[in-house]
C-alpha positions as CSV (number, residue, x, y, z in Angstrom):
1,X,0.0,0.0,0.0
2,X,0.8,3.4,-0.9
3,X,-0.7,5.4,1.8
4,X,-2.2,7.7,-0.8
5,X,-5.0,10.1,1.0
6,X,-8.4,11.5,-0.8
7,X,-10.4,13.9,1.0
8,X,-12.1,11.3,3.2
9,X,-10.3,7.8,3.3
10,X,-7.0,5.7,2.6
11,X,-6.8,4.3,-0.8
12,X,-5.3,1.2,-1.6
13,X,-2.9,0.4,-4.2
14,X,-5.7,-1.5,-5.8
15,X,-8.1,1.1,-5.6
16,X,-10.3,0.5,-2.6
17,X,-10.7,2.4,0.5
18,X,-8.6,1.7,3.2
19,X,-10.9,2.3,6.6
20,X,-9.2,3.5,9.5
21,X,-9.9,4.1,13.2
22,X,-10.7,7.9,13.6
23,X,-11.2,8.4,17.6
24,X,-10.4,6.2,20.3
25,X,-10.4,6.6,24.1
26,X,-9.6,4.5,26.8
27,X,-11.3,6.2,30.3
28,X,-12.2,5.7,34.1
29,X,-15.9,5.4,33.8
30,X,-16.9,5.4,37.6
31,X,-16.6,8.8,40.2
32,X,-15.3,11.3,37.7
33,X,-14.8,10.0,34.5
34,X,-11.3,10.5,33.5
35,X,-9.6,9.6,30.2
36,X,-6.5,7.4,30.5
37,X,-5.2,8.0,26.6
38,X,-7.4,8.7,23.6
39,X,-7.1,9.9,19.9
40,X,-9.5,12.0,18.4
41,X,-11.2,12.5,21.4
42,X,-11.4,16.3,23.5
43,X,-13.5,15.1,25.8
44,X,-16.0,12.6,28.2
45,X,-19.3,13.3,30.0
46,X,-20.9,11.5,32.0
47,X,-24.4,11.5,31.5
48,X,-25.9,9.5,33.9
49,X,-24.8,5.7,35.6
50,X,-23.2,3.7,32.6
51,X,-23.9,6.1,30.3
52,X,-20.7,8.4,29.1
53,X,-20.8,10.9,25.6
54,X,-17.9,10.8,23.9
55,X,-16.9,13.9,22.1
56,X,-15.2,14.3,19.3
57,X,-12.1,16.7,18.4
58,X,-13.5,17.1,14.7
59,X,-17.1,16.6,13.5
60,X,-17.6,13.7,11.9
61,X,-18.6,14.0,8.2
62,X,-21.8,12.4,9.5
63,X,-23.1,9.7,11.4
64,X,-22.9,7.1,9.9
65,X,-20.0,5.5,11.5
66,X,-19.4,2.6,13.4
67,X,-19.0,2.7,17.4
68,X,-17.3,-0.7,18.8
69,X,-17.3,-0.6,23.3
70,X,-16.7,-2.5,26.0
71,X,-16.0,-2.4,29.8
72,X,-14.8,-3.6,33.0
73,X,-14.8,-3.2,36.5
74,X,-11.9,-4.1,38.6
75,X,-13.1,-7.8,39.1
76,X,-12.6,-8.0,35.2
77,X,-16.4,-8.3,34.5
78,X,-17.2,-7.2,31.3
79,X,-19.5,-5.4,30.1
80,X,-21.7,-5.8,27.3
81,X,-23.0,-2.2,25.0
82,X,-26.6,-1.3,26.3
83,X,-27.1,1.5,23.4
84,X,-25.4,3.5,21.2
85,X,-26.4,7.4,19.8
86,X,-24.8,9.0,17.6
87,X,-24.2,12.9,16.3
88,X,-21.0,14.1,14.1
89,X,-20.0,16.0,17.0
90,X,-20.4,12.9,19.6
91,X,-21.3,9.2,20.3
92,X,-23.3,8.3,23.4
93,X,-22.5,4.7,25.0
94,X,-24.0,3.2,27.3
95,X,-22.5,0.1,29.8
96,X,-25.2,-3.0,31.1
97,X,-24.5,-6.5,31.8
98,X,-26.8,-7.8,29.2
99,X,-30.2,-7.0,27.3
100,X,-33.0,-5.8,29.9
101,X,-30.5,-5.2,32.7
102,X,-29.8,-1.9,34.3
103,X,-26.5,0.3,33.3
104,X,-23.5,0.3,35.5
105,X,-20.4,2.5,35.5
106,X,-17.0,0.7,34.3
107,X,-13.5,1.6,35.7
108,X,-12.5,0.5,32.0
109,X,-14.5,1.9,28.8
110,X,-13.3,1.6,25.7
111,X,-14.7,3.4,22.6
112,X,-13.0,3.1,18.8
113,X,-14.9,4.9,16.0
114,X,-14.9,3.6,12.8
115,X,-16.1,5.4,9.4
């Protein structure tokens, strides 16, 4: 690969679009949220128990980008996504054990962006 850039994406030698992570954080989700090391990222909020917004350097082109999460307390219990909304300027996540059960604050969140 070449690592030619177009306005909005990697292109391949061949041709085809080469997708790349464009924010990432890795944060302290429980008392005050605090981000450990992120890319892309200016900020967290936390908007309620297991429920953080993400916010984002630079707008997004628009939202239709993929969010991948997960998190952990300290007993290395993991947490499955409970929801996901999305804006260009943040994403929302939210962290549950499982369909149907309540959100719970994580001392590990991770959240990649993908578009």
């Amino acid at each position: 690969m070449s690592g030619n850039i177009n306005f909005n994406g990697w292109i391949n030698d061949d041709g085809t679009e080469n997708y790349k992570c464009r924010a990432w954080v890795n944060f302290n989700g429980q008392g005050t949220v605090a981000i450990r090391a992120s890319g892309g990222v200016s900020s967290i909020t936390d908007v309620g128990v297991g429920t953080y917004r993400i916010n984002f350097t630079n707008a997004m082109i628009d939202t239709n980008y993929a969010v991948l999460s997960s998190g952990a307390n300290a007993e290395f219990t993991f947490s499955s996504p409970g929801g996901v909304a999305t804006s260009t300027d943040y994403a929302s996540v939210s962290m549950g054990n499982g369909p149907g059960t309540a959100y719970t604050d994580r001392t590990d969140v991770n959240v990649s962006i993908f578009r």
